[in-house]
Structure formats: structure tokens, C-alpha cells
C-alpha positions in Angstrom: 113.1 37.3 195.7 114.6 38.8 192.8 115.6 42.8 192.9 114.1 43.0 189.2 112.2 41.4 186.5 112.5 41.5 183.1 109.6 43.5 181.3 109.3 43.1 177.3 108.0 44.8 174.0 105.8 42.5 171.9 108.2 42.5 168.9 110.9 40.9 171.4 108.0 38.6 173.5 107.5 36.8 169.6 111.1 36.8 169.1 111.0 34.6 172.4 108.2 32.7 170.9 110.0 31.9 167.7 113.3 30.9 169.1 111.8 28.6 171.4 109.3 26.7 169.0 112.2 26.4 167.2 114.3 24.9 170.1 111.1 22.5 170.4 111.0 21.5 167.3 109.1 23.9 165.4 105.5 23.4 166.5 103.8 26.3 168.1 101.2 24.0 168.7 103.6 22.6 171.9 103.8 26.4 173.6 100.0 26.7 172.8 99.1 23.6 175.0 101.4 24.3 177.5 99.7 27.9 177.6 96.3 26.3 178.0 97.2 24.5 180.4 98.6 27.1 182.7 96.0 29.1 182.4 93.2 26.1 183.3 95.7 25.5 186.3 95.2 29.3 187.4 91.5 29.2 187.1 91.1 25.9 189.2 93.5 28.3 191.5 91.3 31.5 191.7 87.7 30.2 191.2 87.4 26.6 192.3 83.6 26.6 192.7 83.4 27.8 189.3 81.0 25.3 186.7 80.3 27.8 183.9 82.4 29.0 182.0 82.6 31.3 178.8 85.4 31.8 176.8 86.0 34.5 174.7 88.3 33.8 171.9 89.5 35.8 168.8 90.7 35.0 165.4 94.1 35.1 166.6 97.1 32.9 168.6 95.3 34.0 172.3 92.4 32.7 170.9 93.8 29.4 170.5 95.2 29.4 174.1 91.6 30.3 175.4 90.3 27.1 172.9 92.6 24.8 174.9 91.7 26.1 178.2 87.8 25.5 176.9 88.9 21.8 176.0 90.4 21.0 179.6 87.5 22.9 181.0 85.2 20.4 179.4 86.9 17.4 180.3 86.5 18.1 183.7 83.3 18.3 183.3 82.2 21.8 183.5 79.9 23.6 181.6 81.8 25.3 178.6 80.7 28.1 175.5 83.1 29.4 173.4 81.9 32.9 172.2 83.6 34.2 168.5 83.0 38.5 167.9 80.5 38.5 165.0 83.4 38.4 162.5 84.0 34.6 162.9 86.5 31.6 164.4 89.6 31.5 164.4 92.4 33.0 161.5 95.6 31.3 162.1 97.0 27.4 162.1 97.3 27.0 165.7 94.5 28.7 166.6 92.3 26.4 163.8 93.8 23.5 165.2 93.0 24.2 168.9 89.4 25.0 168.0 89.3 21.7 165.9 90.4 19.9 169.2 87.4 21.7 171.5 85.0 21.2 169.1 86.0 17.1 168.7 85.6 16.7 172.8 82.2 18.1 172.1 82.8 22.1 172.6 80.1 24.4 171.4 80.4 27.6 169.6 78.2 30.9 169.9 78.8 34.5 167.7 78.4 36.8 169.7 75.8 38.7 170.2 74.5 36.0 173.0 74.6 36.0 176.8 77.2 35.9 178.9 75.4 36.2 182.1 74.7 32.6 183.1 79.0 32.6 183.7 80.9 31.8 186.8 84.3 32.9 185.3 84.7 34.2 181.8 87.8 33.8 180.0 89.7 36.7 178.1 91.1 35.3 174.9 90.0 37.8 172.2 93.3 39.8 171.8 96.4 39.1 173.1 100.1 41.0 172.4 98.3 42.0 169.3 96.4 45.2 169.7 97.9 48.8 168.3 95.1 51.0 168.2 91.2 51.1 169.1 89.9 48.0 169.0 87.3 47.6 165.9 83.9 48.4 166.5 82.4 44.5 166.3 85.0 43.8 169.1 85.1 46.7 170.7 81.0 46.0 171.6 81.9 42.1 172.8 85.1 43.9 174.7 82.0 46.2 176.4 80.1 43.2 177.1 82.8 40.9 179.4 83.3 44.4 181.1 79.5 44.8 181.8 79.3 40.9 183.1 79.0 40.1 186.8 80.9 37.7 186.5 85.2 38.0 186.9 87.5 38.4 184.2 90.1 36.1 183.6 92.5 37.5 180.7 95.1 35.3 178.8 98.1 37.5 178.5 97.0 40.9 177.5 93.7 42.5 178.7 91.7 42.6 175.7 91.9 46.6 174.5 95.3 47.2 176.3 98.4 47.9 174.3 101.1 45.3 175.7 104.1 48.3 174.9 102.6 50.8 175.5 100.0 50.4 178.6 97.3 52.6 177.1 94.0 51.8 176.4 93.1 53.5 173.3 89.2 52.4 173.0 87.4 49.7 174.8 89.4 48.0 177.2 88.6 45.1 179.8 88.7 45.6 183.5 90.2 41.7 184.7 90.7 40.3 187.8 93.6 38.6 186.7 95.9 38.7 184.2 98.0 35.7 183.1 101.0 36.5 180.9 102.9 33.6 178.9 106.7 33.3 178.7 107.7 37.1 179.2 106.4 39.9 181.7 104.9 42.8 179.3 106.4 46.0 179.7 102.7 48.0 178.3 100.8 46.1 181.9 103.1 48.0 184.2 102.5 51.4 183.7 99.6 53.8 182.9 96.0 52.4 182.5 96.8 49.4 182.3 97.6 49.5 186.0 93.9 49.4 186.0 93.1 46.7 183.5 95.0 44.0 185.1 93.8 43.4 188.1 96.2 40.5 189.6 99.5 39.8 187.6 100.8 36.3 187.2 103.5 35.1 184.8 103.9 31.3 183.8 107.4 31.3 181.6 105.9 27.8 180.3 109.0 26.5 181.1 110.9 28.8 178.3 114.3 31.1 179.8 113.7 34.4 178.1 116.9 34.9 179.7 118.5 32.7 176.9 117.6 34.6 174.1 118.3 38.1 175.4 120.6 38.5 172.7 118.0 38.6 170.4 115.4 39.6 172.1 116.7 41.8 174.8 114.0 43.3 177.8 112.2 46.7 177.2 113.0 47.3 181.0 113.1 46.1 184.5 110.6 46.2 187.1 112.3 47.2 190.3 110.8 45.8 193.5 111.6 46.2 196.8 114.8 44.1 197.7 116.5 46.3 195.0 116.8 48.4 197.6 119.3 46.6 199.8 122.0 46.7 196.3 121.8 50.6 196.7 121.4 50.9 200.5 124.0 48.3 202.5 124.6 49.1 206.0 126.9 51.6 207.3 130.5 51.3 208.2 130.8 51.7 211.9 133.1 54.7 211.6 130.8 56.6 209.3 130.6 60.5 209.9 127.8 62.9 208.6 130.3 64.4 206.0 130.6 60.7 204.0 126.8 61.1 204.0 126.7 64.3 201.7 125.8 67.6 202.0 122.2 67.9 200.1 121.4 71.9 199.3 117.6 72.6 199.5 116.7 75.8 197.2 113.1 77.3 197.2 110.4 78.5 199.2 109.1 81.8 197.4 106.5 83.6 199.2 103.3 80.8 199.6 105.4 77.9 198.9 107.3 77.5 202.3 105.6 74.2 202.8 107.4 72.5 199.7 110.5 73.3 200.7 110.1 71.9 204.3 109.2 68.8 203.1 111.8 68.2 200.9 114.3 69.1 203.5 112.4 66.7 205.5 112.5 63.9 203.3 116.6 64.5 202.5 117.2 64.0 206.5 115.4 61.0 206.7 116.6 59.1 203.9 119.9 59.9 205.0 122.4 63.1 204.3 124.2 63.6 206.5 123.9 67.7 206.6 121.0 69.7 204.7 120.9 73.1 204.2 117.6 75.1 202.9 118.0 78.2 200.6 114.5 79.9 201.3 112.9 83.4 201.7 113.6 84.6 205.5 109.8 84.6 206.4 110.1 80.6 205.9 113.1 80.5 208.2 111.3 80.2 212.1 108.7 78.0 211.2 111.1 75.4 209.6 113.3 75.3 212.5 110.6 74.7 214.5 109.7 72.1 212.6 112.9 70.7 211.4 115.7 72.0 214.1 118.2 69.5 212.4 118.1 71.5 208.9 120.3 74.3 208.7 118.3 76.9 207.1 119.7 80.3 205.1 117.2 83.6 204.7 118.3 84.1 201.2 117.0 87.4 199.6 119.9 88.4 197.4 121.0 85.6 195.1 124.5 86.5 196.0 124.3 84.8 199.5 123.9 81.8 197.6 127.4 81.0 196.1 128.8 79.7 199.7 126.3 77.5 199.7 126.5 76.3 196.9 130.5 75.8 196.6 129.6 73.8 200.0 126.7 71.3 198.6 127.6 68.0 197.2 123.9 67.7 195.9 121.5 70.3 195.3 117.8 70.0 194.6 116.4 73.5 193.1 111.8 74.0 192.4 110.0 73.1 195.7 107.7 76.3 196.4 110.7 77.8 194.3 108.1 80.0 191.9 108.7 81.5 188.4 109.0 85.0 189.9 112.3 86.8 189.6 113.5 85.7 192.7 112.7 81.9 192.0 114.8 82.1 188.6 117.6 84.1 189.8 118.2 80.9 192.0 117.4 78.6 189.3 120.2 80.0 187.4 122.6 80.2 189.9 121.8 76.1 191.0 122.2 75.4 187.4 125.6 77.3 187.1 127.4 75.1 189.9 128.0 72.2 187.9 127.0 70.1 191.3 124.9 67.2 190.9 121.3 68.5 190.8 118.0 67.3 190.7 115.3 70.0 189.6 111.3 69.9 190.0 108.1 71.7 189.9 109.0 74.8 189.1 112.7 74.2 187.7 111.3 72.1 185.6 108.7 74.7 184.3 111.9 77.2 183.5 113.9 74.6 182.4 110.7 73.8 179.2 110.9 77.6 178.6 114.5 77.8 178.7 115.5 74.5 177.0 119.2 73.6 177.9 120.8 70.7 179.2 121.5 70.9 183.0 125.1 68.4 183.3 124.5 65.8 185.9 120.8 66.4 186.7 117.9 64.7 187.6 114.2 65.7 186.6 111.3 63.9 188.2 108.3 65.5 186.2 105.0 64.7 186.8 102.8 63.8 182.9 102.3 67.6 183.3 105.7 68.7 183.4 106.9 66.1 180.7 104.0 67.9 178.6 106.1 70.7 178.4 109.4 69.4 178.6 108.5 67.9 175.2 106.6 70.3 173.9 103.6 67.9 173.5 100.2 67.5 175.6 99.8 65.4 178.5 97.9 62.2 176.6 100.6 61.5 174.3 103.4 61.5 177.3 100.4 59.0 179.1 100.2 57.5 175.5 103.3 55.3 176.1 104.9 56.2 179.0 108.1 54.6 178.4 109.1 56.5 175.2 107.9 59.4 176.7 110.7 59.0 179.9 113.4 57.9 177.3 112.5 61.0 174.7 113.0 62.9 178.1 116.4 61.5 178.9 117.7 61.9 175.4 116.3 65.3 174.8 117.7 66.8 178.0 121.1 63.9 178.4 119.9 62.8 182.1 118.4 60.5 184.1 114.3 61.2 184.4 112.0 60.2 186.8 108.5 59.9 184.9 105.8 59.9 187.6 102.5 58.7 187.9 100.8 54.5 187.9 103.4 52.6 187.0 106.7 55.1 187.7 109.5 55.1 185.4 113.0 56.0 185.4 115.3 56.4 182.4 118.5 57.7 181.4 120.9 57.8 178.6 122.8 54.0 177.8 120.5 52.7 180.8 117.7 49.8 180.4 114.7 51.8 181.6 113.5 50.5 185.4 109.7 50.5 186.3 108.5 50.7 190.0 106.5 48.0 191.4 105.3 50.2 194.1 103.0 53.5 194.4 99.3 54.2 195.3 96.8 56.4 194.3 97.0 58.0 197.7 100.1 59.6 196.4 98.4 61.8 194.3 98.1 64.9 196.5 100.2 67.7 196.8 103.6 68.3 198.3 105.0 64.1 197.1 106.7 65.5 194.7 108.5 67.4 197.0 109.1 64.2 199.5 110.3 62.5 196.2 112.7 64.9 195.4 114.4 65.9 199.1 114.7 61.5 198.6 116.2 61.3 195.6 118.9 64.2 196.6 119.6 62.0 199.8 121.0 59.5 197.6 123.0 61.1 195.7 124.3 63.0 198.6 125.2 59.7 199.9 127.2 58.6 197.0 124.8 57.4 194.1 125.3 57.8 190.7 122.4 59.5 188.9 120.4 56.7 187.3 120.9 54.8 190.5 120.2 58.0 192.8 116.9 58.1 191.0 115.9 54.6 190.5 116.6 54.2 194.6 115.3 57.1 195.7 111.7 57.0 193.5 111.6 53.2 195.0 111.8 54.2 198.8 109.7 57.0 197.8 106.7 54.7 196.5 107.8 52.0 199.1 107.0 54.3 202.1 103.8 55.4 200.3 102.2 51.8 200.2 103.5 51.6 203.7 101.8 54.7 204.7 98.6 53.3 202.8 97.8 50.7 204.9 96.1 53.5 207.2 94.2 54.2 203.9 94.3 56.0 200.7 92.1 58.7 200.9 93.6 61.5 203.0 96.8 60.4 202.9 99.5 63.5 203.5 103.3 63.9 202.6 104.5 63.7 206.0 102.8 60.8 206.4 105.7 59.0 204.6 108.7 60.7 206.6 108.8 57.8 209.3 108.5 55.1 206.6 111.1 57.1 204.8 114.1 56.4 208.0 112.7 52.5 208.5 112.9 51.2 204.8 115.7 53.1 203.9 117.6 51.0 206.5 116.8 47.2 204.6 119.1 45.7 206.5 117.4 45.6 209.5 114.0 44.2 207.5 
């Protein structure tokens, strides 16, 4: 299996479409077919038993790939409507002359308002690539209605109400079971709501290599899975000593917030430096060595104590239960001031939005909170379109960024963004944050760069959370992940 996949805009997915109608000779009506086809092929696939069949198709191209599907679908004898939104058939060529071609093999047509209850499957063909903004309000009400049916969704391409770039919905959107995308991976059904849109993800290139035309149309991003892991985590040499593993420096732990700190010690040991040392207030001190003997931990009251510490770190990651107090940002300060390699969160990244600077070799893994006021902007427009949000983030502040949330990203100056295929909802609790950060110090203690330090360390991160899942979702803790954590980190012996 592949490490990554290409994920692409819409402007570059029609780029892809152009070049290689043109490589076929200049009819799009070749691509459409071949697109009808695949998706009939996946419908046989998923619902075999299924004899009815409504298709939804709009004015558009993905309306005419829904048409062919409804012509093959009648020819093998199902039962077959094609439902238009109250605004009419079809607006371009291709589609025109794939409606032509249902309606000569005897297709039939209804405008919608009608039922779509007496369905097996219905078929998503109303939108495609082409959506910006709320869907009208004729559409929007047919949208409502495939999302009301019993029956499953089937979308061509795109999820009808999902923005393809950016993976918001920003009206009505439809909830598929599957999701069959034509000749490139969309970057927009990766992250954010879409994540809930979907439902299954397939990709049929239609015999097109994307790959050729990267020139032209180069990817948005990648979408990192889990053999990426093995490129960034080979085995160890035999005479390997702790020192070659890094030092990682853990700094926070304010009154209240001892917990935060443990855990991201926690998670630095077991996804492998080879020394870590806690910074934290004294009270923390017995309870962590009683959890964690293997951390070496430093009562730190007077900021002062910090510097040998800090001369002695090869990594340092500064804001678990650090606080904003004056005792928290003393440290900050003094972490940012070491020109080490640094990775700040929770609350460094709150004192890093209200003193705006530009922290050299840092990485910052807010959460759509945190990148709120890193930007100075609210939390839906960073959730708007994720992956401008993570790149404004790496420009603005000149570092790689670890966007959290569905659909992680991770971005950094000169760097093709990277999207995790991996994460749960039972992450969403608190203290991963923490876990994610004591990861992502652990490789670049052992040697990472920063892009690559976060991009392997958010992947292990999410990696050991679906494996931690399989218990279940709900009630789901940190810690839960610290044994997943040592096995996958170790890919090798997969």
C-alpha cells in the first residue's frame, strides 16, 4: 500500500479532466461513460439486491454521470426514475447528450417534488466538484429530501452540499453511504464535515494518471496513511544508545494542571527519546515519579533553575498544564529564548496569540480553538476550509502546524500540506493534546526535521487512537493510547 495519496483542489481535478479529454481525443463524452460505468459497477458492488433505483441528477457534468448510470441501470432491467430539482434537465453538452441516451432506452423523468420513498438505492448526481456556497433553496429542499429517505445514499464524486476544497458544508448537505470520486481524490472530503458526509470513500482514476499532469495540475496535498510510518521510523541500529535518541525537555504543570504534563512526558518515553526531563511545580514531582519513575523530573519554582535544563534538551515541548499565570510565562519565555527545537501547545499557544512573534524552529499543534486566535479570526472560518486555515498558520508564524480536529492537517512553509487518514471522535477529550505533543517532541528528539517530526508524530498519534478505539469510542482516556504508542511506533515488527 502506498504511504500517501494525492488529494486535489477542484480547479486542478478539471485541469485533469481537460488534459485527458484532450489526450482522448477531445470528447468528454468518453470520461462521462467511463464514469457511469464505474459508478454502476460500485452499486452492483454495495447493493446487489437493489431493483429500484432513483437518480438524482442536476443541470450539470455529475448529472450526466448519474444519467449514464440510470441507462445501465435500465438495461439490466431494474426499475429506474431520474428525478430533475424543480429548475429543469440538464445545462451542459455532455450532460444533454447522456440524458438524450436514458431517455432513448426508455428512461423516465420526474421534477421534483415527487417521492423518493419506493427506492432501494438512490443515486447522488445533483452537484458534483461544483458547489461554493449554500446550495439554492430549490436544491437545497431536494438535497433535504435524499437525506430524509430510508433508503442509502450513493453520491457520484462530491456529496451533494459539500465543498470539494474546502470540506465544509455551508447549507444543506447529504449524509451518503458512499462516496465515489472520479479521476482524483478531493482534498475538501478529507477534513472537517465532510468527514461526515461521505460515508465510504472509493476512487476509480477511470483509467486517467493524474500523476501525468502534475505539472499542470499539481495535488492540493497528501493523505498520509499508515505505512508512512515505516519512511520516518526504520529500525534501530544495534549499537544505538539513549543519547542518539534525544533528550526531549517537558515544561509545565502549574498548580491544577499536573496531569497534562504527566502525560506528555508519558507519551515522549514511549514513542521513543531516549531521556525526558519534566520542568513542573514541586507539588507535581512525587506523584509523577510514581507514575513515571523513568522521567527525570525538576521542582522548578524560580525560572532560573531552568537554563541547565534547557542548554541540556535537544527538544523541548513548552503549554501542558503550563497556565497563563506569571509562573507559566516566565517559562514560556525562557523555552522560547533557547533557540532549541520546540514545539508549543495549550497554553503556549494562548501566549504566543497575545504575544505574536515567530518562535525559530517550532511546532504548534492547535486545536480550531487555538488557530481562532492565532489568526485572529473565530473558530468557523478556521473549520470553514481547514487547509488554508493550517497554511495561513504556517506562513503567519514561519513553522510547521499541526491543525487538529476530523481530518488532521499538517502544514509548513515550501511543504505540500499532508492530511491524516486516521483519528476518531473518541479523541476528543481532554489531556490528547497533551499525548500529541509529548509524541511529536519524541520525534524530533530522535532526529526528525520539523514538518516530518510533526507529520509522524500526529500520524502515530491518531494511529494509536483508532487502535485504542476498538474498545470503544465513548470513554476513551489519554492513557489509553500509551501502549499503542510503544507498538506502532516500532512498524517494523508489524
Amino acid at each position: 500500500m502506498p504511504a500517501t495519496f494525492a488529494l486535489h483542489d477542484s480547479a486542478a481535478a478539471r485541469s485533469v479532466d481537460r488534459l485527458a479529454t484532450a489526450a482522448l481525443g477531445g470528447d468528454g463524452y468518453v470520461l462521462m461513460q467511463r464514469a457511469g460505468q464505474a459508478a454502476w459497477r460500485v452499486l452492483l458492488q454495495r447493493w446487489p439486491q437493489a431493483q429500484r433505483i432513483v437518480v438524482a441528477c442536476g443541470g450539470g457534468n455529475n448529472g450526466g454521470d448519474g444519467y449514464v448510470l440510470a441507462r445501465l441501470a435500465l438495461q439490466s432491467g431494474r426499475r429506474v426514475r431520474v428525478v430533475h430539482p424543480a429548475d429543469g434537465g440538464p445545462r451542459t453538452e455532455l450532460a444533454q447528450r447522456a440524458c438524450t441516451a436514458y431517455l432513448a432506452a426508455g428512461g423516465h423523468v420526474d421534477l421534483f417534488p415527487c417521492a423518493l420513498d419506493d427506492a432501494d438505492v438512490l443515486v447522488d448526481a445533483l452537484c458534483g466538484i461544483g458547489l461554493e456556497q449554500a446550495p439554492r433553496a430549490d436544491l437545497a429542499v431536494l438535497i433535504q429530501a435524499l437525506d430524509r429517505a430510508s433508503a442509502p445514499v450513493f453520491a457520484l464524486d462530491v456529496p451533494s452540499g459539500i465543498d470539494a476544497d474546502r470540506g465544509s458544508a455551508p447549507g444543506a448537505a447529504v449524509h451518503a453511504q458512499c462516496t465515489l470520486q472520479f479521476i482524483v481524490a478531493h482534498a475538501g472530503l478529507r477534513t472537517g464535515a465532510a468527514l461526515d458526509h461521505g460515508g465510504e470513500r472509493l476512487l476509480d482514476t477511470l483509467d486517467v494518471d493524474a500523476a501525468a499532469y502534475a505539472g499542470e495540475a499539481p495535488p492540493r496535498a497528501q493523505l498520509l496513511v499508515a505505512p508512512a510510518l515505516r519512511r520516518w521510523l526504520p529500525p534501530r541500529r544495534r549499537d544505538t544508545h539513549k543519547g542518539a535518541s534525544g533528550r526531549a525537555l517537558c515544561i509545565g504543570g502549574d498548580h491544577g494542571g499536573g496531569g497534562a504534563i504527566v502525560l506528555c512526558a508519558e507519551a515522549a518515553l514511549r514513542a521513543g527519546a531516549g531521556l525526558v526531563s519534566v520542568a513542573t511545580r514541586a507539588v507535581h514531582g512525587p506523584a509523577l515519579l510514581a507514575r513515571r519513575p523513568e522521567a527525570m523530573v525538576h521542582a522548578l519554582e524560580d525560572e532560573a533553575a531552568l537554563a541547565p535544563l534547557l542548554d541540556a534538551a535537544s527538544v523541548i515541548a513548552c503549554g501542558p498544564g503550563l497556565g497563563r499565570a506569571a509562573w507559566g510565562e516566565r517559562l514560556y519565555r525562557r523555552a522560547l529564548a533557547a533557540g532549541k527545537p520546540l514545539g508549543l501547545d495549550a497554553d503556549a499557544l494562548n501566549l504566543l496569540a497575545s504575544t505574536p512573534g515567530r518562535p525559530a524552529e517550532a511546532i504548534l499543534p492547535p486545536h480550531p480553538g487555538e488557530a481562532a486566535r492565532l489568526l485572529g479570526c473565530d473558530t468557523a472560518a478556521i473549520q470553514h476550509d481547514r487547509l488554508a486555515a493550517a497554511a495561513a498558520l504556517a506562513d503567519r508564524y514561519r513553522c510547521a502546524v499541526v491543525l487538529k480536529g476530523a481530518g488532521t492537517i499538517v502544514a509548513a512553509p515550501g511543504r505540500i500540506s499532508c492530511v491524516l487518514a486516521a483519528g476518531n471522535p473518541g479523541m476528543a477529550t481532554g489531556g490528547m493534546g497533551d499525548l500529541l505533543t509529548g509524541t511529536i517532541a519524541a520525534m524530533r528528539a530522535q532526529g526528525l526535521e520539523a514538518f516530518d517530526a510533526a507529520c509522524a508524530g500526529a500520524l502515530l498519534h491518531s494511529l494509536a487512537g483508532d487502535a485504542a478505539a476498538r474498545d470503544g469510542q465513548r470513554g476513551m482516556l489519554p492513557s489509553d493510547l500509551l501502549p499503542w504508542l510503544r507498538r506502532l511506533a516500532n512498524p517494523e515488527s508489524d
